[in-house]
C-alpha positions in Angstrom: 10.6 -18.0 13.4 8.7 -14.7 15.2 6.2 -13.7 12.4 5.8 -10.5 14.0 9.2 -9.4 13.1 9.6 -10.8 9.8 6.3 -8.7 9.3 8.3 -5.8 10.7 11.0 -6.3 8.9 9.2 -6.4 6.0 7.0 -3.4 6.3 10.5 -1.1 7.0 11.8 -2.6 3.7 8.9 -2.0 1.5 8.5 1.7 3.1 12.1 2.3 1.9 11.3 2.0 -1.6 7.8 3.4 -1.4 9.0 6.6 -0.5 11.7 6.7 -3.3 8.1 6.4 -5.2 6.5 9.0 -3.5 8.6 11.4 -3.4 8.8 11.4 -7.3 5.0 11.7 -7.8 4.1 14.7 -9.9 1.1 16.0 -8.1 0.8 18.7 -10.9 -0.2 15.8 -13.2 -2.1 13.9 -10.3 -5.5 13.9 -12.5 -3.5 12.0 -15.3 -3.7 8.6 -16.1 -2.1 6.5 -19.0 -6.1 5.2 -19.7 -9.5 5.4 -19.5 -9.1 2.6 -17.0 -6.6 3.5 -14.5 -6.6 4.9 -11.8 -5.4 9.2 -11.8 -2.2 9.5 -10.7 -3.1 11.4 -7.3 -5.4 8.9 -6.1 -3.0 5.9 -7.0 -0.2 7.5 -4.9 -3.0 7.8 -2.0 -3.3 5.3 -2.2 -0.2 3.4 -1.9 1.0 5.8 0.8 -2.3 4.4 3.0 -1.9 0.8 2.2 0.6 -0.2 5.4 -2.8 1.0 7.1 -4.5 -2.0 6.0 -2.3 -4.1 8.1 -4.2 -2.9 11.3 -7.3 -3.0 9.2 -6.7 -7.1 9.1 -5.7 -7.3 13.1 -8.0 -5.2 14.6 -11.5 -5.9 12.2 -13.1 -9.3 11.1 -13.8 -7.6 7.6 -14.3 -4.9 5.5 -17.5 -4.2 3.5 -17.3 -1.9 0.3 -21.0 -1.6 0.9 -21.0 0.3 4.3 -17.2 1.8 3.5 -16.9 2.6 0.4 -13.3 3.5 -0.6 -12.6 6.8 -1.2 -8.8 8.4 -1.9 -7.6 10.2 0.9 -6.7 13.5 -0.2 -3.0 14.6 -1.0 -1.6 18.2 -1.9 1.8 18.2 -2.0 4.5 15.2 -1.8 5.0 16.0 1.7 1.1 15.2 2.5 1.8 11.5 0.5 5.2 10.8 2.7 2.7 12.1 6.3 0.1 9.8 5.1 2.6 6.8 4.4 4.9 7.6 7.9 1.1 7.4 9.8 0.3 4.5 7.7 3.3 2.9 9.0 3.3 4.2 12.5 0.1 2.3 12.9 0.7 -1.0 11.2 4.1 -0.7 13.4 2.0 -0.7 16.8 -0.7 -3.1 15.8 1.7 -5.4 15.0 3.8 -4.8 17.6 0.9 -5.6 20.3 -0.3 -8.7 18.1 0.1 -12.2 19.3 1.0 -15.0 17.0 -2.5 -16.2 17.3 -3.9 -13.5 15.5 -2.3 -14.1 12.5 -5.3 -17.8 11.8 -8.3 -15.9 12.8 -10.5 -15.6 9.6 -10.9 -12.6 7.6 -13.3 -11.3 4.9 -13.2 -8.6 2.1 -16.8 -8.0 0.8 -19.6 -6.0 -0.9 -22.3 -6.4 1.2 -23.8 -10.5 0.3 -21.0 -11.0 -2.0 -17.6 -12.0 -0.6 -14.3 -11.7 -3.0 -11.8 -13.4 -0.3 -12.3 -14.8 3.3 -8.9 -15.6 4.1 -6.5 -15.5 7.6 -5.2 -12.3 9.0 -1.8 -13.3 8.1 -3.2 -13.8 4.3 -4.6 -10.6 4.5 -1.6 -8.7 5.8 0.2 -10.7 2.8 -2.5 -9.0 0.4 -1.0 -5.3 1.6 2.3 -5.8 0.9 1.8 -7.4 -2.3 -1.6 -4.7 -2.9 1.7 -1.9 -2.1 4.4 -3.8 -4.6 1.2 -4.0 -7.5 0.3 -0.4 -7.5 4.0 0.9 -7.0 4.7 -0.9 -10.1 1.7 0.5 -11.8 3.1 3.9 -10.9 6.1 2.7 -12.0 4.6 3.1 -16.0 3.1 6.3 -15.5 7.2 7.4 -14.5 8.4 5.9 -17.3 5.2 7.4 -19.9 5.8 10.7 -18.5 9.8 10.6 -18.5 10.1 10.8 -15.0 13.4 8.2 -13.8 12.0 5.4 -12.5 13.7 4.0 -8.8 15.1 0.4 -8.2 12.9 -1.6 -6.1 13.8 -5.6 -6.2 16.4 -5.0 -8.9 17.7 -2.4 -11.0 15.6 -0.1 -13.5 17.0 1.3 -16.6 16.9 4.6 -14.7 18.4 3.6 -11.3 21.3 0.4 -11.4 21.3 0.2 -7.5 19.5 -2.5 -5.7 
């Protein structure tokens, strides 16, 4: 097996459904949020749409600290400005992976605020965490389509809204 282009194959079918989600976003609600405790709508979609970045985040760093990078949404306008922001997200987890070699995938790699570390895990691990970091907040968007009415896509299976696959 080439885990390069399972990878590959992977990212294309997750950015297939992704931008089903995307384009559907409401950016004329983007400060809502279905509680206190989630995320507003803009800055989830954001952030969805950069996640394929962290893909060369995990090949070409040994870590990222919340202490020295703090997160912070990247700012979207219009639906168009989420699907840009996903296509470069993609374009560059495409290349990185593309010049990767199999040996990448084992060296370590750690998620941290400065002294205190929440995972030290492979490269490969940590390209698993995007893709399933992508599937967890699409799905999260997923409710605030279906509290606000809007249809919500197929992704692994049929939705109420959408019977395809």
């Amino acid at each position: 097996m080439n885990i390069i282009k399972l990878l590959l194959s992977e990212l294309e079918s997750e950015a297939q459904t992704t931008r089903k989600f995307l384009t559907l976003v409401p950016l004329e609600k983007g400060d809502w949020a279905p509680h206190e405790k989630s995320m507003k709508m803009k800055a989830l979609a954001s952030h969805i749409a950069e996640l394929p970045a962290w893909i060369k985040l995990a090949l070409t760093t040994e870590e990222l600290d919340f202490a020295t990078a703090p997160y912070e949404p990247v700012q979207v306008e219009s639906n168009n400005d989420l699907l840009s922001l996903l296509e470069k997200s993609l374009e560059e987890a495409r290349t990185s992976l593309n010049e990767a070699k199999e040996e990448d995938f084992s060296k370590r790699w750690l998620l941290r605020t400065a002294e205190t570390i929440h995972a030290d895990m492979s490269v490969y691990e940590m390209i698993r965490v995007s893709f399933s970091q992508t599937t967890h907040h699409r799905a999260q968007l997923g409710v605030y389509f279906r509290l606000l009415d809007i249809p919500v896509p197929a992704s692994y299976g049929p939705t109420a809204d959408d019977q395809n696959f």
